[in-house]
C-alpha positions as CSV (number, residue, x, y, z in Angstrom):
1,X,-26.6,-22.3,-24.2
2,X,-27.9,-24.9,-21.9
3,X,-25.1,-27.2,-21.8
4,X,-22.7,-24.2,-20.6
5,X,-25.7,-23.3,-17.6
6,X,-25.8,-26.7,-16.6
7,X,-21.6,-26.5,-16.5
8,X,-21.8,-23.4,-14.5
9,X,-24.1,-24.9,-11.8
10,X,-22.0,-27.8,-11.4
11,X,-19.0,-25.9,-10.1
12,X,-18.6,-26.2,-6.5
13,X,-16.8,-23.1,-4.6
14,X,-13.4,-25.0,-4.3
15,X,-13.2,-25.1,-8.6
16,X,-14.7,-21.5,-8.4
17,X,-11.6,-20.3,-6.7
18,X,-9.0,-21.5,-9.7
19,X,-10.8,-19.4,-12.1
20,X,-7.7,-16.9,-12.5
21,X,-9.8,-13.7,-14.3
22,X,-11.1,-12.4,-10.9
23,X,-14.5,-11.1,-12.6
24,X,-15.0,-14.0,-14.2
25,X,-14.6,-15.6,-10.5
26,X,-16.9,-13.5,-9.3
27,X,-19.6,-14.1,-11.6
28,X,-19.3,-17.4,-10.9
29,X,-19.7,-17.6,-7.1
30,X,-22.4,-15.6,-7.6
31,X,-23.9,-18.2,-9.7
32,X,-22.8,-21.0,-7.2
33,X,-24.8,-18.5,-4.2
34,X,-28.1,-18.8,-6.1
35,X,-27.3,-22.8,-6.9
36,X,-27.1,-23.3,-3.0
37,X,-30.2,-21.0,-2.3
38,X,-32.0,-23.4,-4.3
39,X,-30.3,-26.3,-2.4
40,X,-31.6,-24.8,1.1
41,X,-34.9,-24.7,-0.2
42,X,-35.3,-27.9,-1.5
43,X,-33.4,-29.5,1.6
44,X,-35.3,-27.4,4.3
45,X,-39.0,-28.3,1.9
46,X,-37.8,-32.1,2.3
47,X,-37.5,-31.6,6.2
48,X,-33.3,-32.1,6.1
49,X,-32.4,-28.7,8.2
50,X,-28.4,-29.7,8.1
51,X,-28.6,-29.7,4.8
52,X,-30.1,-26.6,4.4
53,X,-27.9,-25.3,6.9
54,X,-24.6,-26.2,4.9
55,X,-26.2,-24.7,1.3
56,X,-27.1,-21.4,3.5
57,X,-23.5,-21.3,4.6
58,X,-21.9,-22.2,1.2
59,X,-24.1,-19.0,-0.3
60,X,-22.7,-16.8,2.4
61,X,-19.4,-17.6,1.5
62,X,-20.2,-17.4,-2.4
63,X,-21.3,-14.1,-2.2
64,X,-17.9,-13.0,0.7
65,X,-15.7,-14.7,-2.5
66,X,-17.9,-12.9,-5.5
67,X,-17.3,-9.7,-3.1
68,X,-13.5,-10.2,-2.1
69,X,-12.9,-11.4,-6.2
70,X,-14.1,-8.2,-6.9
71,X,-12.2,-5.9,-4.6
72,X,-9.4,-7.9,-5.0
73,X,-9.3,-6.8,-8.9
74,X,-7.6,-3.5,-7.6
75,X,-10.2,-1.5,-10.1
76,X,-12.1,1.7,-8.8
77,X,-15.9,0.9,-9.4
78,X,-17.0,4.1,-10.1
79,X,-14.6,4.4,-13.2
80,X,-14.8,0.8,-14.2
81,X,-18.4,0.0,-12.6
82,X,-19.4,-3.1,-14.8
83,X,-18.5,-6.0,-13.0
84,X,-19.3,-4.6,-9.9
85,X,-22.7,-3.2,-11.2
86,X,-23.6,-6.8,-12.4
87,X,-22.7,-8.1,-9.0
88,X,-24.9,-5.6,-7.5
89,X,-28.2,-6.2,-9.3
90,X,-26.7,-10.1,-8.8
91,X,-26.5,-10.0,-5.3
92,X,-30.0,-7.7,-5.5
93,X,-32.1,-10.5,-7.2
94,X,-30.7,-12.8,-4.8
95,X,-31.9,-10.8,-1.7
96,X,-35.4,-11.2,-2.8
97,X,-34.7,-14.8,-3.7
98,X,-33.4,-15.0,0.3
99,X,-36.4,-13.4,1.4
100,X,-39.1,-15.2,-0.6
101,X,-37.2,-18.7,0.7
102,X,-37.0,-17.0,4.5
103,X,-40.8,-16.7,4.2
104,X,-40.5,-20.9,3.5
105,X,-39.0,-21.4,7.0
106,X,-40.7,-22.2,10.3
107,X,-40.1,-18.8,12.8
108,X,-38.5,-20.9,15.1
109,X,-35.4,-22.1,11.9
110,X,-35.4,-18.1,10.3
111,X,-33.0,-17.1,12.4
112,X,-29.8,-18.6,10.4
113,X,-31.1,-17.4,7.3
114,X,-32.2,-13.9,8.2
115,X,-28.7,-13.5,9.5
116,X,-27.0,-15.0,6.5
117,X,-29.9,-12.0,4.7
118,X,-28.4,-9.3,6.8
119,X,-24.8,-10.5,5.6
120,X,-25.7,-10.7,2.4
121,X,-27.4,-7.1,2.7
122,X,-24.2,-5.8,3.6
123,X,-22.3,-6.7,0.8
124,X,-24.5,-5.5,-1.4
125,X,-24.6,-1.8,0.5
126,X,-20.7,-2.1,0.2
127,X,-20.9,-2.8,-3.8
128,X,-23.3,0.4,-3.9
129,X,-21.4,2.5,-2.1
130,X,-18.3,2.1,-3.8
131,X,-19.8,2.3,-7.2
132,X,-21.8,5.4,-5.9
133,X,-19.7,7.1,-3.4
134,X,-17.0,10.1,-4.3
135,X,-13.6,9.9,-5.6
136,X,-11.7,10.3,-1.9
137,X,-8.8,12.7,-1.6
């Protein structure tokens, strides 16, 4: 089990977007977003900012691929919700990942990473609405 973790973290997004089975894809960029939230950490802890910067910008688009994979599927989530339910209560855990590592940051360097927060806030709303919302007529 840990040799196939340690595969799965050391995908980067360009191999992420081969994987054919679009839910599979999506798990995996999702996997790759919490990878680079721990790179930003550990770069912004050792005082490199651009290198924080990058991981912060290579989870945003993780989670925009996990989220277009997804939608791109052509499935309905409310009558095939699982993929897009795990997503969710991915994307969820990682929200209170972003905010525990915001709280990290000087005031003054929160600013890209609340906004990459808000992004990623969005995304999940989107995921909860179309597993929650109405069939439309």
């Amino acid at each position: 089990m840990t040799w196939m973790v340690l595969v799965l973290l050391s995908f980067d997004l360009g191999s992420i977007k081969t994987e054919p089975n679009l839910e599979h894809r999506s798990e995996l960029a999702l996997t790759n977003a919490n990878s680079a939230l721990d790179t930003a950490r550990s770069a912004y802890d050792s005082g490199d900012a651009a290198k924080a910067e990058a991981a912060l910008q290579e989870l945003r688009e993780s989670v925009d691929l996990a989220f277009d994979s997804l939608t791109s599927t052509g499935k309905d989530p409310r009558r095939s919700p699982k993929y897009f339910k795990k997503a969710e209560m991915s994307i969820r855990l990682l929200l209170r990942r972003i905010e525990g590592v915001a709280q990290n940051f000087s005031f003054a360097d929160r600013n890209g990473i609340e906004h990459i927060r808000d992004h990623v806030s969005e995304i999940h709303d989107n995921l909860i609405e179309g597993i929650m919302s109405k069939k439309k007529k």
